[in-house]
N, C-alpha and C positions, 0 to 999 in steps of 0.2 A: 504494500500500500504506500501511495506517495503523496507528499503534501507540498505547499508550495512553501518557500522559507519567508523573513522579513524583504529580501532584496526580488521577490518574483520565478526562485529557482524552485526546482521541483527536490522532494529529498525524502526519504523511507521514513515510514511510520511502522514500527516495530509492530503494533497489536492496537487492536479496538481497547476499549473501555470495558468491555464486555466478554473482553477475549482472557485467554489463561493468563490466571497466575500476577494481574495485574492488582496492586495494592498502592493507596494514596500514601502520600507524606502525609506528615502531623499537617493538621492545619494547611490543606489542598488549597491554596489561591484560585479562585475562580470568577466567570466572567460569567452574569446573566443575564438573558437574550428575551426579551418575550413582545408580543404585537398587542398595541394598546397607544393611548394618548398620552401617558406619559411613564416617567419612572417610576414613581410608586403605586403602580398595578404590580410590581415586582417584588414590595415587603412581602409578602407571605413565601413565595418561593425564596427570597433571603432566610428567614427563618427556618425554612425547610431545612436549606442549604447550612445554615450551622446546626441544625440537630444531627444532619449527616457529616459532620467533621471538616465540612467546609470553610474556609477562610472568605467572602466576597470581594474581589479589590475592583472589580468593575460592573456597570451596568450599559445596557444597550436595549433601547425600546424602539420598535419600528411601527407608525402608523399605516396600518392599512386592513384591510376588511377581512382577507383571506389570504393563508401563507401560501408560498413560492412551493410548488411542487417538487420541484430540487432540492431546493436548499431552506426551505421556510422561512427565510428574509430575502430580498432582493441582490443582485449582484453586488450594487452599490454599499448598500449594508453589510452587504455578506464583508467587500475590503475594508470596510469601518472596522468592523467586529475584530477580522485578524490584526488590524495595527494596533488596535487596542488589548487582546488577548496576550499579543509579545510585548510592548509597552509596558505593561501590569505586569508582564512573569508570570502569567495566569498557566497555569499546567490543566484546567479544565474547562468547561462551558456547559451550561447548564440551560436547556430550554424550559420554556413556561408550561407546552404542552406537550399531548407526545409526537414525537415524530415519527416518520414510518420507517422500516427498513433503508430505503434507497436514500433519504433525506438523511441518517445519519452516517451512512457508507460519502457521500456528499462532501458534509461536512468535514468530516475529519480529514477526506482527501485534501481541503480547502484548508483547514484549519490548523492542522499537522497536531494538534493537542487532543486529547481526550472529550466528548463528548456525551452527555447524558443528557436524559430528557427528565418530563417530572413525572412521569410515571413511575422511571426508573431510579430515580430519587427518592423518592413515599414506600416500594419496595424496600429502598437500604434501609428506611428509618425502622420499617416495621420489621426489619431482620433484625434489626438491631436491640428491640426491645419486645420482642416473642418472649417468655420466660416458658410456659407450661408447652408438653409434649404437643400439645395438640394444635397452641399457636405456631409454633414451630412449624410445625407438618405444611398448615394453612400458607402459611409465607411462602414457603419452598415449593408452594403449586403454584402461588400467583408469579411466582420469579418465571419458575420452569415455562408456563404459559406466555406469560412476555417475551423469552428467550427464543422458542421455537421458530416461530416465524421470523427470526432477528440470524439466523445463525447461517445463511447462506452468504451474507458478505463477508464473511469474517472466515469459513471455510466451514469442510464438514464435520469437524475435530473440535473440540477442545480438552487439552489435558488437565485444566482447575477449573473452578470459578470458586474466587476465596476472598475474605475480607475486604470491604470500604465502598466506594459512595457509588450507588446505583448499581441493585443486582445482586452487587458481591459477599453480599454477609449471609449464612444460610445455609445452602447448598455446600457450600466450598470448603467445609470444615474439614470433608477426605477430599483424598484423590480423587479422580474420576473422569476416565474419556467420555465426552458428552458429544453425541450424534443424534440425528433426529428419532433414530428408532428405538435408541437409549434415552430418551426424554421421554418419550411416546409410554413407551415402559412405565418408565419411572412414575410420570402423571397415574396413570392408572394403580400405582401401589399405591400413591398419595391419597386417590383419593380413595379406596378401600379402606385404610386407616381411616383417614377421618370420619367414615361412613360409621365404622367400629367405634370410633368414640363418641361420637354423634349418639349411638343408640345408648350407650353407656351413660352420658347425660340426660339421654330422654327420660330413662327409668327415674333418674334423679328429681325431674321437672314433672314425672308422671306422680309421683308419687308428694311432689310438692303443692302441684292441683290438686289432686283427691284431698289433698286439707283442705282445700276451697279458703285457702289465706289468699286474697285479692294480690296481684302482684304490680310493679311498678317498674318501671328501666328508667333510667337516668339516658338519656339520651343529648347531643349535644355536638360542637365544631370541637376539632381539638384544643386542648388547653385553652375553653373558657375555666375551666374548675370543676369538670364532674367530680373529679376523683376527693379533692378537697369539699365539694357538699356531700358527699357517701361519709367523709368523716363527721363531717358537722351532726349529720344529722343523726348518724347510728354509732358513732363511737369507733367505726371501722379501723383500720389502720391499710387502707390502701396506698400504695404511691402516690403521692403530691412530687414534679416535676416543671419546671418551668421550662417542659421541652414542649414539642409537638408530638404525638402519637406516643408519650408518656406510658397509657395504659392501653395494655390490648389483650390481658387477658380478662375474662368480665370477673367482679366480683360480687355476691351475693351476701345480702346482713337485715334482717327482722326489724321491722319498725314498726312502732305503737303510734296512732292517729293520734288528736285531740279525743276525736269521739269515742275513742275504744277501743278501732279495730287494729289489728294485726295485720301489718304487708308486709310481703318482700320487699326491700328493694336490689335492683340490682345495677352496677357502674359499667358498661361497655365500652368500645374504641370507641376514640373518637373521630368525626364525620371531618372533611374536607372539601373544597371544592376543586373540579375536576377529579371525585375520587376515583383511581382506574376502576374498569370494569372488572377485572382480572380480581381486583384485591375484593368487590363484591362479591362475587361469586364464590371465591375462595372461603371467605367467612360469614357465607350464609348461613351455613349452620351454627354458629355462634351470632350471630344479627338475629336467627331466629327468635330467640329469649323476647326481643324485642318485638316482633311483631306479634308472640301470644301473649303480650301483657295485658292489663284492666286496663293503665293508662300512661301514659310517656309524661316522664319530668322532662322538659325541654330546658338544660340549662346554656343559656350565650352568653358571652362577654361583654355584657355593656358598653364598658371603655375601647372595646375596638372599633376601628374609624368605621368599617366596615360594617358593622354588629347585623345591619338589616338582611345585607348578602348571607351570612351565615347563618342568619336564620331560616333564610330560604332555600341554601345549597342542603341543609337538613332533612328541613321538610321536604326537599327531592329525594333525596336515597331514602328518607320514609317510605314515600311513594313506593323507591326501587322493590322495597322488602315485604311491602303490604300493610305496613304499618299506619298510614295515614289516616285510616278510617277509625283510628283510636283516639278516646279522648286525651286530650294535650292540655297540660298548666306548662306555661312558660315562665322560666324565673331568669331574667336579668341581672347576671351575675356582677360584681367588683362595681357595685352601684356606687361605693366608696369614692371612686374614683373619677365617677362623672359629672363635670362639671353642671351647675343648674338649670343654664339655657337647654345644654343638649339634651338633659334628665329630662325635662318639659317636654321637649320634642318628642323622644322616643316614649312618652306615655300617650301621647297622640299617638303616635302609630302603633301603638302594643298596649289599650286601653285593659286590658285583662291580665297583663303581664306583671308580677309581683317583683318588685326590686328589691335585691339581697347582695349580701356581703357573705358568704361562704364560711370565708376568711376570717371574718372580724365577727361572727356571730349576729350579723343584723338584718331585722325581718325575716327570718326561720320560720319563726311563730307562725304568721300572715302567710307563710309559703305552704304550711304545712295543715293550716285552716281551708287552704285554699286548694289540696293535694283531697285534703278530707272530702270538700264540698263536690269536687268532679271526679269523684270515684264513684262507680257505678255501686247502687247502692241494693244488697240484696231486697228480692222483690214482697218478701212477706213477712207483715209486721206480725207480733203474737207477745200476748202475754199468758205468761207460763208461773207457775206453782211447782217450786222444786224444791221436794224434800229433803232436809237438812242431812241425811243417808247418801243421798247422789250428789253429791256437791261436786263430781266428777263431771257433771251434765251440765252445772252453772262455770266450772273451769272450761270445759269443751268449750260453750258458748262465747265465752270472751276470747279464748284462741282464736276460731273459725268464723265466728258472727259479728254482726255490729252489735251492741250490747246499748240499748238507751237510757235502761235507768234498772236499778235491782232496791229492793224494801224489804228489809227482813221481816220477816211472821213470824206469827206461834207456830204453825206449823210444817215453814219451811220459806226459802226465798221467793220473794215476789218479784219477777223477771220481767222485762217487756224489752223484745229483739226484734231486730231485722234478721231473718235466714232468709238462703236459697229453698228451692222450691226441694233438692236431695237433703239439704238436710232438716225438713219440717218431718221427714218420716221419723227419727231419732227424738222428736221433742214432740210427737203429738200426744205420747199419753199424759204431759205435764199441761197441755193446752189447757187454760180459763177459757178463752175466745181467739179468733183470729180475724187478720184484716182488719182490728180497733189499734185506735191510737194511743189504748192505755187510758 
């Protein structure tokens, strides 16, 4: 492969980005490239870029509607970018979107430096912070999937893929000649496993329904602060991260309402925009959790410039997963931090939205009144007489039911709940009446 140099000559390019056995320096200098009106459509891919060990020393935004089929900027651009790429001392370039095969075969001819896109960037982070067998697995099928269609320009071989930015964290822990019919393979083991553990956790979730404890997902963009309200609110001890894609494997922890009941709740990955398709599909069966819950905590970042987009980049992969026809509380998170004009605004546009501080403990209360009120609420009220003998049957109730009020008697407690319709069979022979409000 050849590239052209600073003076116009042409001169070998050792290996893709992608290809064996290539690993960043500390702190990889890089140059990012993306099509928009100005340079900071490009903060968030910065960030990216240093969750993934990146250095930034340049930027480069080209206006225009639709990228260059070659090379996804224009010629013109394209010689901007390289004077600036060796200028900087940048040893990489990182696009906004993904690019296809022949568009980064392209570049790197052009660029003679290493090349990644951001799809292939969001894989390194999420290689990077898999901890459980099963996120692991997940990564290494959205990698292997990306790779596939990518491995004709680079040849039909390679003998690693191992550690740093885009791709390389994951898979590449062993050796391994990688060809198309050894990916092909491989995907198919992946996702066998995952299938296996998949039913492993369903037994988990099957047997978490049959409690009929109404359940909850914490849903959200990355590093607004899910994982920090998981602790706030339940005592949890999850990761807190001031990275991106921080947490990815989900965590699960019980919480008591105001009015009584008992949820789950649970912290997932967090959502992105432009999130590849590769990395949905990958962890659908973990997104799953999310789309059989009672109702989605929507938490966003308030203080980000952006807050409203990410709100709605969410609400799209909702969409993706089936989730949107759930009821949603939105809590606007680091409200701390928003100045008063903009706080005003964004209650205009998010008149339902509960403003909280995670962080600092403020408005929980009102978040968690408000988690209470649009939870679906079982559908049959009853007041029940439970003998001081079964108090096994007034514990059950306040596990599994909403509980409205309890009055001790002579002889025995005087109960008035909300249950489902499977569990009035368990509580009818304590029934007074049903369908009263007590």
């Amino acid at each position: 492969m050849t590239a052209r140099d600073g003076r116009g000559q042409r001169r070998r390019v050792s290996e893709s980005p992608l290809s064996a056995g290539w690993r960043p320096a500390t702190s990889e200098p890089a140059v990012l490239v993306g099509i928009g009106p100005d340079e900071d459509d490009l903060d968030e891919l910065a960030a990216l870029a240093d969750t993934a060990g990146a250095v930034v020393v340049g930027r480069l935004v080209q206006p225009r509607e639709a990228p260059d089929p070659a090379t996804f900027i224009g010629k013109g651009k394209l010689r901007d970018l390289h004077g600036l790429v060796h200028a900087a001392g940048a040893g990489l370039v990182v696009f906004d979107d993904e690019l296809t095969p022949g568009q980064l075969r392209h570049l790197e001819q052009e660029l003679g430096v290493k090349v990644v896109d951001r799809t292939a960037l969001i894989l390194d982070i999420f290689a990077l912070h898999a901890r459980s067998r099963e996120g692991k697995l997940q990564v290494e099928l959205a990698q292997l999937s990306y790779l596939l269609p990518r491995l004709r320009g680079w040849g039909e071989a390679m003998s690693r893929m191992g550690g740093g930015i885009g791709t390389r964290r994951g898979p590449g822990e062993t050796k391994m000649e990688v060809d198309r019919q050894h990916i092909r393979r491989r995907i198919a083991r992946l996702r066998r496993e995952i299938v296996d553990l998949s039913r492993s956790r369903a037994v988990t979730r099957a047997r978490r329904e049959g409690s009929r404890v109404p359940q909850v997902a914490i849903a959200g963009y990355t590093n607004a602060g899910k994982s920090t309200m998981m602790n706030a609110l339940t005592g949890a001890n999850a990761l807190v991260a001031d990275q991106l894609f921080a947490t990815l494997d989900p965590t699960v922890r019980r919480l008591r309402l105001p009015g009584g009941r008992n949820v789950t709740l649970s912290d997932t990955v967090g959502f992105v925009g432009k999130l590849p398709h590769d990395l949905v599909e990958a962890f659908r069966s973990t997104l799953e959790q999310v789309s059989r819950a009672d109702l989605i905590l929507h938490v966003a970042d308030a203080s980000a410039p952006d807050a409203e987009e990410q709100v709605e980049a969410v609400r799209e992969v909702l969409g993706e997963i089936d989730a949107a026809r759930l009821p949603e509380v939105l809590a606007l998170n680091k409200a701390d931090r928003v100045p008063g004009l903009e706080r005003a605004r964004l209650e205009r546009r998010f008149p339902d939205a509960a403003f909280v501080s995670a962080l600092e403990g403020e408005g929980l209360d009102k978040l968690l009144a408000r988690v209470d009120d649009a939870l679906p609420s079982p559908p049959v009220e009853v007041h029940l007489r439970i003998p001081y003998a079964r108090q096994d049957v007034t514990a059950r109730l306040h596990r599994e039911a909403e509980v409205l009020r309890v009055e001790e008697g002579e002889r025995g407690s005087e109960v008035w709940a909300r249950v489902r319709e499977d569990q009035w069979t368990w509580v009818r022979e304590f029934a007074r009446d049903a369908g009263a409000s007590g």
